[in-house]
C-alpha positions as CSV (number, residue, x, y, z in Angstrom):
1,X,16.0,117.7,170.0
2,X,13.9,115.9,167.1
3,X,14.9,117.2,163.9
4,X,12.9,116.7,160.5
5,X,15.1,117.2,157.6
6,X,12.8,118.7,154.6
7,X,14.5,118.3,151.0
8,X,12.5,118.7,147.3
9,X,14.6,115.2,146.5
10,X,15.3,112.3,147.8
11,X,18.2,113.0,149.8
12,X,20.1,110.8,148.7
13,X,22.9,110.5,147.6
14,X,22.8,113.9,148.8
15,X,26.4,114.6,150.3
16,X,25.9,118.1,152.1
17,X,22.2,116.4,153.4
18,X,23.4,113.4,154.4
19,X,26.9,114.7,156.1
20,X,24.6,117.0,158.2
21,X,22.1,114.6,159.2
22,X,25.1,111.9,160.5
23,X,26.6,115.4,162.3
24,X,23.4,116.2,164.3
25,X,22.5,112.7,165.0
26,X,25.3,112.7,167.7
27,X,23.3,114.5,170.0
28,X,19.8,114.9,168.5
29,X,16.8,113.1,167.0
30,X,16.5,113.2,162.7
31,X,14.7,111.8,159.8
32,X,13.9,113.1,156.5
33,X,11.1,114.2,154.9
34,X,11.7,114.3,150.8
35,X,10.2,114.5,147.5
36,X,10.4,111.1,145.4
37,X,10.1,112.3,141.7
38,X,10.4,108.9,140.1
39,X,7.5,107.3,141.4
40,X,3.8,108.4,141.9
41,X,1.1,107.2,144.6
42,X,-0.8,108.4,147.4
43,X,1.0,106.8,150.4
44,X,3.9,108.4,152.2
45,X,6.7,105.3,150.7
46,X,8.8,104.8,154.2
47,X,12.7,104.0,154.0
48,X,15.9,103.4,156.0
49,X,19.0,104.7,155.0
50,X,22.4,103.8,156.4
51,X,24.6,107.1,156.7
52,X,28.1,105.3,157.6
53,X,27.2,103.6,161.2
54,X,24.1,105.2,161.2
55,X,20.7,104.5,160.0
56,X,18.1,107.1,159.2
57,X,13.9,107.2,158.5
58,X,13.1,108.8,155.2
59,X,9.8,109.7,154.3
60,X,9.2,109.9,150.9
61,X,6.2,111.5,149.0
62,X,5.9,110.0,145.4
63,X,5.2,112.7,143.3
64,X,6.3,112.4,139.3
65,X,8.3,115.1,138.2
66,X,11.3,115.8,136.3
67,X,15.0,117.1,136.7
68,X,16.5,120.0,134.8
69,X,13.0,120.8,133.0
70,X,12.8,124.4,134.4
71,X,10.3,126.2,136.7
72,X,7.7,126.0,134.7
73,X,7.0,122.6,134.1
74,X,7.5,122.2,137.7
75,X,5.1,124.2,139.4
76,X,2.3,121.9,139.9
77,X,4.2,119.0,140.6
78,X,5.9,121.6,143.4
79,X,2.3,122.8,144.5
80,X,1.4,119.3,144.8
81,X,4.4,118.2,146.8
82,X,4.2,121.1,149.4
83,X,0.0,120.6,150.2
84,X,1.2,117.0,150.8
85,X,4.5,117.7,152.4
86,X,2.5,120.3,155.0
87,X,-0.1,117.7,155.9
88,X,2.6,115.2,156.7
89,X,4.0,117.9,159.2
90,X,0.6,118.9,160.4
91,X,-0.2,114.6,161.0
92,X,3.3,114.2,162.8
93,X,3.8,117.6,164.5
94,X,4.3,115.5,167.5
95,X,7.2,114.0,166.1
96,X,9.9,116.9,165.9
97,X,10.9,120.1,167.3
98,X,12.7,122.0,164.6
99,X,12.7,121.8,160.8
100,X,15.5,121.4,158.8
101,X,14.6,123.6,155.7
102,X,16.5,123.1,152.4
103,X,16.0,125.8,150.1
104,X,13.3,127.7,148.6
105,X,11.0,124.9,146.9
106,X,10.4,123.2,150.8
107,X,9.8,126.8,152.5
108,X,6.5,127.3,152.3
109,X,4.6,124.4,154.1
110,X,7.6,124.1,156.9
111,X,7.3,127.4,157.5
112,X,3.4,127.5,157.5
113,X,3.5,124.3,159.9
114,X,6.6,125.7,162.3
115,X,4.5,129.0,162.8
116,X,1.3,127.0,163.2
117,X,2.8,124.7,165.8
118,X,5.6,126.4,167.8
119,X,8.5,124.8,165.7
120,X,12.2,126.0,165.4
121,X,13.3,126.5,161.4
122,X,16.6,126.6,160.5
123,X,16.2,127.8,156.9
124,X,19.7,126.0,155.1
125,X,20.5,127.7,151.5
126,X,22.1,124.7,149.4
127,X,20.7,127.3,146.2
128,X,19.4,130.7,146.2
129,X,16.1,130.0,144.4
130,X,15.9,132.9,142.4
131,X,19.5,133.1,140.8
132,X,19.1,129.2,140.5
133,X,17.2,129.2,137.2
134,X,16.2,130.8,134.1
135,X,12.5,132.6,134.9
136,X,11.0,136.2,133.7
137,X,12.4,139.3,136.0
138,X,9.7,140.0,138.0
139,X,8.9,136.2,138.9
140,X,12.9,136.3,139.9
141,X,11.7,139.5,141.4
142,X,8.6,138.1,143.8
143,X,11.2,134.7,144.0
144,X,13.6,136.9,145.9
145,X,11.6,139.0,148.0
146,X,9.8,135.7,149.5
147,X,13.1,133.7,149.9
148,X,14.5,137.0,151.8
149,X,11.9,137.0,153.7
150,X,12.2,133.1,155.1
151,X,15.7,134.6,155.9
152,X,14.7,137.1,158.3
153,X,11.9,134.6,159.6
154,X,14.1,131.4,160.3
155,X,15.6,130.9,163.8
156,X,19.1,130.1,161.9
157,X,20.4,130.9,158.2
158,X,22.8,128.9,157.1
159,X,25.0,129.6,153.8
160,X,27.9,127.5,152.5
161,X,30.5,130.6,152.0
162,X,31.5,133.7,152.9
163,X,30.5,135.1,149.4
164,X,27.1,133.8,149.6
165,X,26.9,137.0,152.1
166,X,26.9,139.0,149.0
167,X,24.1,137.1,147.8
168,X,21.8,137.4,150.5
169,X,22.7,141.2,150.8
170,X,19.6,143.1,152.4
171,X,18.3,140.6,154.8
172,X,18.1,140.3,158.3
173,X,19.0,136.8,159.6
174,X,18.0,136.4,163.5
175,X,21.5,134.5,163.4
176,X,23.6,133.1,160.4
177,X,26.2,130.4,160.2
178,X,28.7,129.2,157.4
179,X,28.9,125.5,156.8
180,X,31.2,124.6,154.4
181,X,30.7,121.9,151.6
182,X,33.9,120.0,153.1
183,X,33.4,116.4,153.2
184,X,34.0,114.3,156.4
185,X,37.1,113.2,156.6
186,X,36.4,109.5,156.8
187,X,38.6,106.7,155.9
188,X,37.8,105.5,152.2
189,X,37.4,102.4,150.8
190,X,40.7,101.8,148.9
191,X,39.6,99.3,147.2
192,X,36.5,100.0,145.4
193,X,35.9,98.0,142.0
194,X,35.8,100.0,139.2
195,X,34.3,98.2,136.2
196,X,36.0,95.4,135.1
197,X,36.6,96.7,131.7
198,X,38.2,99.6,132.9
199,X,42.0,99.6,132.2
200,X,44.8,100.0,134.5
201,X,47.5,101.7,132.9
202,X,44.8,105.1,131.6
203,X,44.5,108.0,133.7
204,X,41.3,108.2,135.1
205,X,39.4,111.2,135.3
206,X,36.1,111.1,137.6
207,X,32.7,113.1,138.0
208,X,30.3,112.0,140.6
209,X,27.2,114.2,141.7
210,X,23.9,115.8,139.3
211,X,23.8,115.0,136.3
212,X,22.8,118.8,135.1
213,X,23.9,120.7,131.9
214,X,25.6,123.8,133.6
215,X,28.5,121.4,135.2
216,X,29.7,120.9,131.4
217,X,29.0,116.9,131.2
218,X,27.7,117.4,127.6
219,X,31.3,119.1,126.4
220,X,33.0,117.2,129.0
221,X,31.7,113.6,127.0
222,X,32.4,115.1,123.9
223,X,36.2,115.5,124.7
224,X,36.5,112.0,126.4
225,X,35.2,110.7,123.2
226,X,37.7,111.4,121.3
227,X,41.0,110.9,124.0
228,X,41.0,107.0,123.9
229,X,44.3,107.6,126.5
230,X,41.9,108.6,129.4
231,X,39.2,107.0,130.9
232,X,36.0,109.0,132.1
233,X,34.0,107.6,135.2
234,X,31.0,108.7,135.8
235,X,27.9,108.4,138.6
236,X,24.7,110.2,139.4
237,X,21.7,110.9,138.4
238,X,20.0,113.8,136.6
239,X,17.9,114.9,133.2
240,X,21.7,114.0,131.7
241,X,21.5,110.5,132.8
242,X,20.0,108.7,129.2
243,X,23.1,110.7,127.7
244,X,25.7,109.8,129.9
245,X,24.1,106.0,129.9
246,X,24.4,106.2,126.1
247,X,27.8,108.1,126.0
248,X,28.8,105.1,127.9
249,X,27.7,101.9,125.8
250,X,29.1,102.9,122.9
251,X,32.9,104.3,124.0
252,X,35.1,102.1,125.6
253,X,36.7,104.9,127.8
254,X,33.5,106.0,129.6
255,X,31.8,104.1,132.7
256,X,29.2,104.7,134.2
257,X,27.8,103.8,137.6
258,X,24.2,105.1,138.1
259,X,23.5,107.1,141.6
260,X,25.5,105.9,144.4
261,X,25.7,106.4,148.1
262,X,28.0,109.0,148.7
263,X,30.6,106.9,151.0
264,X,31.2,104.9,147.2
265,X,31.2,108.3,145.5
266,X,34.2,108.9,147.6
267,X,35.4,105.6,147.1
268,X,34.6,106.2,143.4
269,X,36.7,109.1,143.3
270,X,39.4,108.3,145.4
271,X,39.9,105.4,143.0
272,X,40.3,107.9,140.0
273,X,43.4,110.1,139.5
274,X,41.8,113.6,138.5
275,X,38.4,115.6,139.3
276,X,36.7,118.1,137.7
277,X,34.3,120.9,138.9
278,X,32.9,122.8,136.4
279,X,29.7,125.1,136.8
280,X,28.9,127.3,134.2
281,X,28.8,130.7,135.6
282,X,26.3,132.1,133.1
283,X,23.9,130.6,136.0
284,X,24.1,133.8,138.7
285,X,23.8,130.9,141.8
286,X,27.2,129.5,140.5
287,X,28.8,132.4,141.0
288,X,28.9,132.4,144.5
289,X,29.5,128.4,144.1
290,X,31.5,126.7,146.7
291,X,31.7,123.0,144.6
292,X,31.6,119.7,146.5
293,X,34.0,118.6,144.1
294,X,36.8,121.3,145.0
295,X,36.4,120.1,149.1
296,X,36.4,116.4,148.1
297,X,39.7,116.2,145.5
298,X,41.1,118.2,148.6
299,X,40.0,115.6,151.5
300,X,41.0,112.7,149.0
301,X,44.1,114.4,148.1
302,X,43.4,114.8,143.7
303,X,44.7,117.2,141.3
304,X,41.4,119.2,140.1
305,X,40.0,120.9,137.2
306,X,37.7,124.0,138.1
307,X,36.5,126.7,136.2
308,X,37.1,130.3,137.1
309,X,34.2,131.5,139.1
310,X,33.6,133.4,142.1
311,X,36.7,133.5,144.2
312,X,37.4,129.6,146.0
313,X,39.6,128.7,142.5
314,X,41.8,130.6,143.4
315,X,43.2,128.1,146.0
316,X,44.1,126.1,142.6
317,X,46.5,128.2,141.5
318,X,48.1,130.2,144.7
319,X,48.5,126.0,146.3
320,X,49.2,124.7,143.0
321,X,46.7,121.9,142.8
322,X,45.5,121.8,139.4
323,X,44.4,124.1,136.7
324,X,41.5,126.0,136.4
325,X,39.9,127.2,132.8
326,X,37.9,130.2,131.2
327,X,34.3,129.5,130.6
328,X,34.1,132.0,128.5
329,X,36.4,130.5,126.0
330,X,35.5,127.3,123.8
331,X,35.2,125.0,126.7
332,X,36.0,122.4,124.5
333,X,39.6,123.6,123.9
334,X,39.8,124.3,127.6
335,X,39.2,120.9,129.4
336,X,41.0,119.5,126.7
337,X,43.9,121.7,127.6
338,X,43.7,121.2,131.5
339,X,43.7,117.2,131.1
340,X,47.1,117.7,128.6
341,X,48.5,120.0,131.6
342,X,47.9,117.6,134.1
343,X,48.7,114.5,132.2
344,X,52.3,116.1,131.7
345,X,52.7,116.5,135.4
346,X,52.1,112.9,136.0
347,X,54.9,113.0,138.0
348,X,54.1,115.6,140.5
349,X,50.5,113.9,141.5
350,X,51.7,112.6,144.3
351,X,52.7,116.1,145.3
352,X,49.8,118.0,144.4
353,X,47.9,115.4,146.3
354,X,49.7,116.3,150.0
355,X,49.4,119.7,148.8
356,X,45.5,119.3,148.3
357,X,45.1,117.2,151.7
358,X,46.8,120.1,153.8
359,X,45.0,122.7,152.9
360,X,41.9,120.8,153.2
361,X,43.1,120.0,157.2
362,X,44.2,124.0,157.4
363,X,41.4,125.6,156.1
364,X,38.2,123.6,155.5
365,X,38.0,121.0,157.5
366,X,34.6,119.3,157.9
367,X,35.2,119.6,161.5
368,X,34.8,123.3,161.9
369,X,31.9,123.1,160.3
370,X,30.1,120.4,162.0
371,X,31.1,122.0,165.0
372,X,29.2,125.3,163.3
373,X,26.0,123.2,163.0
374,X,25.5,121.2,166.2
375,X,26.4,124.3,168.4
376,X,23.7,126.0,165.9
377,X,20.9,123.4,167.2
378,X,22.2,123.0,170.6
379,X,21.2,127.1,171.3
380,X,17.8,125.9,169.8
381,X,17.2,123.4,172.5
């Protein structure tokens, strides 16, 4: 089967795109279709993209727009990027036989072109739109009703946890699958440089992924700042980035990387000795969060700090693999009190580290879900 992925980004690093991508292109055809919002033009801009062995088409449209600026400022430049986005697919019909659908903001023109031209759509729900941002209640209200309504339309749903069942609470899905934000369990470069200026005797905490204000990276800074004993490293990209960038020139105990590909975001973090995931659960959508970051410092074996949301942190504390904190507290205080807990169990790392790696093998391994996936697009065919 032909598969075009369909992603309001680039798609990469994208670690839940590109993990599926690699899993399906065992048996089945894909390339991307994304949404460059750095760079502005008329002509598709065509890439390759190596995903491990692999190497992948990406068609990008070059659209300007920016990250973390709200719905409003990005409605035309979304408008503009699905009338182009749906003429690519109308052009290239030919070219696939299902669309990969990733959220709400690609919906509408692979939905319009799968209908138009006999297409499969498997409608994949990284974010549910309408508990994703800040927007008056009856445009959350028309938000919901359309997404809802993609759900009952797609050939296949797919949601990353068993809460996100809550979530999607009054739809129909023709069929539904979980796949889980686990990471592959690949072997990591051990020996990835960190910078050179980076010091080997400090603990090293690590965030790698969007650089967005609800995962705390403002407050997170502000502590590193002032705890010249720990280094912070950091990588992504994001309407954060200039702030991270300057956080970085002018204190000695914060790096940062830019984006990366996500096999050196692995390498990045396995390199480090603590990770955090921290969403703020005033967003609604983080509530039902399953974080990258809690599947990776499991696969990679790290001690983690997670805020108390939803349910999935409370793996931390029943397996003893971190600490989690209260986001309704002064989150300050709070992440400066996790690093102190686990700076005084130096000791036990290693510990808390095989801990982390069963449970990951037990209970989320990427495996199941891949499995999940392919067998999801093999009943397509």
């Amino acid at each position: 089967m032909n598969i075009c992925f369909i992603r309001s980004d680039k798609g990469y690093p994208d670690s839940r795109v590109e993990k599926e991508m690699y899993a399906l292109a065992k048996e089945h055809n894909v390339f991307l279709l994304g949404w460059d919002r750095e760079r502005s033009g008329d002509e598709i801009i065509i890439e390759k993209h190596r995903i491990h062995d692999r190497e992948f088409d990406y068609y990008l449209i070059p659209e300007k727009a920016g990250y973390g600026g709200g719905m409003k400022s990005m409605l035309s430049p979304m408008l503009r990027f699905w009338k182009r986005a749906y003429r690519f697919l109308e052009e290239n019909n030919s070219r696939y036989d299902a669309i990969h659908v990733v959220n709400f903001d690609t919906a509408r023109p692979a939905f319009k072109a799968a209908k138009k031209f006999g297409k499969k759509v498997v409608y994949d729900i990284f974010d549910y739109y309408a508990d994703s941002y800040n927007a008056p209640g009856i445009v959350k209200s028309v938000i919901r009703k359309m997404e809802n309504s993609y759900i009952d339309k797609a050939d296949v749903t797919i949601i990353c946890s068993e809460e996100r069942r809550e979530q999607i609470r009054g739809t129909s899905p023709k069929s539904l699958i979980i796949v889980e934000n686990s990471p592959e369990d690949i072997k990591v470069n051990a020996d990835f440089a960190l910078s050179p200026d980076s010091d080997p005797g400090k603990p090293k905490v690590v965030y790698a992924g969007m650089l967005v204000f609800d995962r705390f990276l403002k407050e997170t800074c502000e502590v590193m700042a002032l705890r010249p004993d720990i280094e912070w490293h950091v990588a992504g990209y994001g309407v954060l980035r200039p702030f991270i960038e300057e956080a970085a020139r002018v204190n000695s105990n914060i790096f940062y990387y830019g984006p990366l590909p996500y096999d050196d975001i692995l390498a990045l973090e396995k390199a480090c000795d603590i990770m955090t995931a921290l969403q703020n659960p005033v967003v609604k959508n983080n509530r039902y969060s399953a974080p990258n970051k809690f599947y990776e410092a499991l696969m990679l074996g790290k001690p983690l700090i997670m805020v108390r949301n939803g349910s999935i942190y409370k793996e931390i504390g029943e397996n003893d693999i971190g600490v989690t904190i209260d986001a309704s507290a002064d989150i300050k205080q709070e992440i400066g009190r996790a690093l102190d807990t686990l700076l005084g169990r130096q000791g036990e790392w290693d510990q808390i580290g095989k801990r982390s790696r069963k449970l990951y093998e037990d209970k989320f391994p990427w495996s199941k879900s891949a499995k999940a996936l392919t067998d999801c697009y093999n009943s397509l065919a």
